[in-house]
C-alpha positions in Angstrom: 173.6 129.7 -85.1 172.4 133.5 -85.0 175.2 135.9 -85.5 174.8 139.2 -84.5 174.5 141.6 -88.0 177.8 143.7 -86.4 179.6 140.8 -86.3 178.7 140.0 -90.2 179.4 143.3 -91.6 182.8 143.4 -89.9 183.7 139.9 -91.0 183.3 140.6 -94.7 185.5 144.0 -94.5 184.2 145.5 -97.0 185.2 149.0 -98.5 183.6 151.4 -101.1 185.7 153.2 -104.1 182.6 154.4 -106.8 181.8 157.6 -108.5 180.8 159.0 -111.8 182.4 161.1 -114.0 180.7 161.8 -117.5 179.5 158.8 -119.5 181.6 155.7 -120.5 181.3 152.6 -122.7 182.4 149.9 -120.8 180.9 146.0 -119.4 183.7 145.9 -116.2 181.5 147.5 -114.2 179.4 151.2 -113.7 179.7 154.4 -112.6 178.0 154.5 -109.1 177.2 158.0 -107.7 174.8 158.5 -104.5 173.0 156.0 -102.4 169.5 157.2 -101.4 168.0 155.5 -98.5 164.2 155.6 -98.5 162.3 155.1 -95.2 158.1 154.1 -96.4 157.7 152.4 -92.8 155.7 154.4 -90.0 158.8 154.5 -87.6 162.6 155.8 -87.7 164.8 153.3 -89.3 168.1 152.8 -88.3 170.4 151.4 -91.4 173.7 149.3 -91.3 175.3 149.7 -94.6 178.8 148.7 -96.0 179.5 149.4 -99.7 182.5 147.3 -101.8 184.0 148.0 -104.5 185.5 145.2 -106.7 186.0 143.4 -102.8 187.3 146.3 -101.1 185.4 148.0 -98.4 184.8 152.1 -99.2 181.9 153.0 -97.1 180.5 151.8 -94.1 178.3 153.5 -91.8 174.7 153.5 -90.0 172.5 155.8 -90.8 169.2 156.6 -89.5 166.0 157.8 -91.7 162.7 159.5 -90.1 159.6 158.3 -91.3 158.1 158.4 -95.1 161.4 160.0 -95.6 165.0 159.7 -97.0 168.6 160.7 -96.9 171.6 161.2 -99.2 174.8 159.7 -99.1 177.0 161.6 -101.0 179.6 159.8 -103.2 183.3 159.9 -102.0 184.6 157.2 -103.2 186.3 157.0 -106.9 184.4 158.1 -110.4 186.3 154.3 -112.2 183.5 151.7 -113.5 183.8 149.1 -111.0 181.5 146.0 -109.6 180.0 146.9 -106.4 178.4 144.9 -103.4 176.1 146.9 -100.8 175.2 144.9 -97.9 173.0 146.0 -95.3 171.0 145.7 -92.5 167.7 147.1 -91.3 166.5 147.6 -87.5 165.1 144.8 -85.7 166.6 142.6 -88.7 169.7 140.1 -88.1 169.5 139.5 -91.6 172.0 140.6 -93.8 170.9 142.1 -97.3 173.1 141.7 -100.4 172.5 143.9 -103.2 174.8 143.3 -106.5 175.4 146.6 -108.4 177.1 145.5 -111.7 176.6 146.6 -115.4 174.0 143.6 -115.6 171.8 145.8 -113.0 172.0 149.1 -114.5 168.5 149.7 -116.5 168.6 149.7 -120.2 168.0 153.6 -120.6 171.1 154.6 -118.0 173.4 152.1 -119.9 176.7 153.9 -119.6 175.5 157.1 -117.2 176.6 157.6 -113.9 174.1 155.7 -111.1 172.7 156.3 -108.4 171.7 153.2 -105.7 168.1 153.8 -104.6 167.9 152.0 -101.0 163.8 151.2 -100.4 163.3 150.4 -96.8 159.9 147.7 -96.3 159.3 145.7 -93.6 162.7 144.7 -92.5 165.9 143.5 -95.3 164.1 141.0 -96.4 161.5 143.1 -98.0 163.3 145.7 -98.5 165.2 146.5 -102.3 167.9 148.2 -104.2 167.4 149.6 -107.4 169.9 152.2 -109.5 169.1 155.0 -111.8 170.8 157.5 -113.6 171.6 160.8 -111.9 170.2 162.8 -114.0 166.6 161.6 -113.4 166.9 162.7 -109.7 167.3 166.3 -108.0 169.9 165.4 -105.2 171.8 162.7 -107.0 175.3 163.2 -107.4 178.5 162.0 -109.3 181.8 162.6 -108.3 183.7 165.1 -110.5 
């Protein structure tokens, strides 16, 4: 049965509530800052994305990204370690992307920093990834204060 993506992303109600304040020591979840989405296809994308935190929904939007380019979303949701969930979708994809952004996924050498999510659009969701990185390795990333 083909769903439509809307319909998805509405039934899991999700909600975002991340940030970054400083450093902290702590394995029940990270400090998430921006999301970057990265465009490297030849036309506009258009993005769905909803972003949980510990299962409640604190952002959702679609956004739309030019060609070989990108676009900040700054972080409004709270600076308290948490485990996230970004889901999204990518145009002319039904599929529905998962990304799970948890202490586990935080490279060795941010351990403990403030994150960003790093959204790399390719060829649809399916080829598409999610990385994070501190803040401090990128001009335009940003932490909540």
């Amino acid at each position: 049965m083909d769903t439509p993506r809307r319909h998805i992303l509405a039934g899991l109600g999700i909600t975002l509530i991340g940030g970054c304040v400083g450093e902290f020591r702590s394995d029940s979840g990270i400090q998430l800052g921006s999301l970057r989405v990265a465009n490297r296809l030849e036309e506009t994308q258009t993005v769905d994305l909803v972003l949980e935190r510990d299962e409640s929904r604190v952002y959702h939007d679609m956004v739309e990204v030019d060609s070989d380019d990108h676009l900040w979303i700054d972080p409004d949701w709270s600076s308290e370690p948490a485990e996230y969930e970004l889901y999204y979708t990518v145009s002319g994809s039904d599929e529905v992307s998962i990304a799970q952004l948890t202490s586990s996924t935080v490279p060795s050498n941010s351990k403990g920093e403030c994150v960003f999510a790093d959204i790399l659009i390719s060829e649809g969701s399916l080829e598409s990834m999610v990385s994070l990185s501190s803040v401090n390795e990128v001009e335009g990333a940003e932490c909540n204060s």
